[in-house]
N, C-alpha and C positions, 0 to 999 in steps of 0.2 A: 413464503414462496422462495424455490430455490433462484441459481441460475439453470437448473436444466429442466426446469419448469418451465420456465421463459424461453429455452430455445423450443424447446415443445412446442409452443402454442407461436413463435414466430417462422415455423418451416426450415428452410434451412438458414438461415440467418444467424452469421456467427455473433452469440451475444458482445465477446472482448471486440470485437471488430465493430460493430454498434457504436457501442462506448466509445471509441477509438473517432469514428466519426464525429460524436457530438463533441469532445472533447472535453476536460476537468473543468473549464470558465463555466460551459452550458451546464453541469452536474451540480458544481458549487450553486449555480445561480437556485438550481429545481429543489436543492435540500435548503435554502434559505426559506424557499415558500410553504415549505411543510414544519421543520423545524426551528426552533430559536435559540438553538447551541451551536457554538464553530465548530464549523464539520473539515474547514480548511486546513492545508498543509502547504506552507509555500514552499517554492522548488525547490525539490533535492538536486542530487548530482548520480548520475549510472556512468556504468561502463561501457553502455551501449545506448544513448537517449532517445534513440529510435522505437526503441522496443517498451510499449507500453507494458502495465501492469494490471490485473485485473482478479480479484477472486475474494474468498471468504479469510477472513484473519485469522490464524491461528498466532495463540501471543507469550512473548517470552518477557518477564518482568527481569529488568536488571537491577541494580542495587550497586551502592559504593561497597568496596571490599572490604570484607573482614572477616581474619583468619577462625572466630572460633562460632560461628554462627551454622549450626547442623547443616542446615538446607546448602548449601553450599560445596555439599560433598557430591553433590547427586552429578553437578556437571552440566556442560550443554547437550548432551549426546543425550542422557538420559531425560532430562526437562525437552529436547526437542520431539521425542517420540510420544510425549506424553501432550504435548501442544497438537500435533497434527492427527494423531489418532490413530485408528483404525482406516478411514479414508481420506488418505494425505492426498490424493490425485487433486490439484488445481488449486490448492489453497495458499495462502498466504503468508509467508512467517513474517510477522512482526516484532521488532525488537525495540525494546526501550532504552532507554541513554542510561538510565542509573542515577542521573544530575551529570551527567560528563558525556554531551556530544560527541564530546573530540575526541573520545578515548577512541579503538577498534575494537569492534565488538567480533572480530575472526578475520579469515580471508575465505581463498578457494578451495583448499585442504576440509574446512569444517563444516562448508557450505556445500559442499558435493554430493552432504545428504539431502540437500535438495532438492538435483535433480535426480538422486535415486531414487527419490519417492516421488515424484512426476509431483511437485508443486509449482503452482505457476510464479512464484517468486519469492522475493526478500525486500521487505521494507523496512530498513535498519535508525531510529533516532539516535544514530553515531556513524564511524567512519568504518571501512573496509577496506583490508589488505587485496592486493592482487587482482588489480583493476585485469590486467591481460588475461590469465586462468578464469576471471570470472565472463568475462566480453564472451569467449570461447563456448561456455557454458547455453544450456535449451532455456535457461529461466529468467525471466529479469529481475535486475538488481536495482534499489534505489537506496542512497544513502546521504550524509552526512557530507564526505568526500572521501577518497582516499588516503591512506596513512598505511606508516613503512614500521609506525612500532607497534608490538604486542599491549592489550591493556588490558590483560588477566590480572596484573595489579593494581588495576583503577577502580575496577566494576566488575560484577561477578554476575551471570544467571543465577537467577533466584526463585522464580514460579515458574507455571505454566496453566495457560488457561484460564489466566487472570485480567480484570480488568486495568489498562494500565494508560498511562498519562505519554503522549505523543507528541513534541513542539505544540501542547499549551491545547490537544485534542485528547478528548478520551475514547480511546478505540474498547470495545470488549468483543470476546471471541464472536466468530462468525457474521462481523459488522464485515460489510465489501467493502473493498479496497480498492480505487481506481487511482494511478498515477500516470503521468508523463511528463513530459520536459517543461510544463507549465505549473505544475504542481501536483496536489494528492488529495483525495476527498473521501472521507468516512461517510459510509451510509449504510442506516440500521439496516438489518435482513429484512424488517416487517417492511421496509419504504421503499425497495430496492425498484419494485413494477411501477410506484406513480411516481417514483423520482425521474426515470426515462423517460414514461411519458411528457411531463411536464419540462423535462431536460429539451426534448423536441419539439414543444413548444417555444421555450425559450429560442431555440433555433428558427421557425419559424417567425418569431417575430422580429429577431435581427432582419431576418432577409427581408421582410414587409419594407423594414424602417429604411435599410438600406436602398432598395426601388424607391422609396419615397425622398428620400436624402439626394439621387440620383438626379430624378424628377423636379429637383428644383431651382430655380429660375437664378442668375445671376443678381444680385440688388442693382438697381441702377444710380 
């Protein structure tokens, strides 16, 4: 089931704005109940933390650098086109560290194909130049933090549309991607319908416990 499956059958009900409600605690909680692998991301850092993230992963595998390995030639331009596809509208780019967080895996300059192809964001396992050109930018951004140098000689794009290794998660294409300023949570495509539901469950029985927590009496 897609996500526009799901707004299908809930009316007008923006799916990102859903999610957005229940928030990344209630989602982590509903894939622990279905799944037995970390689906968690604890909190990145945006240029904008307001601005949630939401959609299917397209994924760029990075790697430590070295000069004489083929695949290396192709570039991000060319591995990026090849990640998001034929229908890049709403999807996710995901980047992996290479083993190096801290390196920058680009800024606003590289990421501007982003929003030319109408993708709902950037989830980066390293840091990102030009926090202000990207704030400016329709897509959100989640990273590592910001950084002022270049790290095309730390780590290099290397695949695309590969399964790949996320702060200690394995994301593979087309897993959703929910983030915000509390963190990020991987959920298969197949789990995406009962993960919500039971996400709203989760929600439903905080507020219970809470009226009950409310409800009780002073010890004397």
């Amino acid at each position: 089931m897609t996500a526009n499956d799901l707004e299908g059958t809930t009316g007008e009900v923006n799916l990102a704005a859903r999610l957005s409600e229940l928030g990344c605690a209630a989602l982590v909680d509903a894939m622990g109940r279905i799944h037995d692998h970390r689906a968690h991301i604890l909190p990145m850092v945006s240029p904008d933390p307001g601005r949630p993230l939401f959609g299917p992963a397209a994924t760029i595998a990075y790697m430590p650098r070295r000069d004489d390995v083929k695949k290396s030639s192709e570039g991000f331009a060319d591995l990026f086109y090849q990640a998001v596809g034929e229908f890049p509208a709403g999807r996710v780019l995901v980047l992996s560290s290479g083993g190096y967080p801290e390196a920058s895996h680009g800024g606003g300059t590289k990421l501007s194909r982003v929003a030319h192809c109408g993708l709902a964001g950037v989830l980066a396992d390293g840091r990102l130049r030009d926090f202000t050109q990207l704030r400016e930018q329709c897509f959100s951004t989640w990273c590592r933090g910001e950084s002022t140098r270049w790290g095309g000689d730390i780590i290099m794009p290397y695949a695309a549309n590969v399964a790949i290794e996320f702060a200690g998660v394995c994301i593979t294409p087309g897993d959703y991607i929910y983030a915000d300023s509390s963190g990020a949570v991987v959920i298969p495509s197949r789990s995406l319908h009962r993960v919500l539901e039971i996400a709203q469950m989760v929600e439903d029985e905080d507020s219970y416990f809470l009226k009950e927590i409310q409800s009780e009496g002073m010890p004397s």
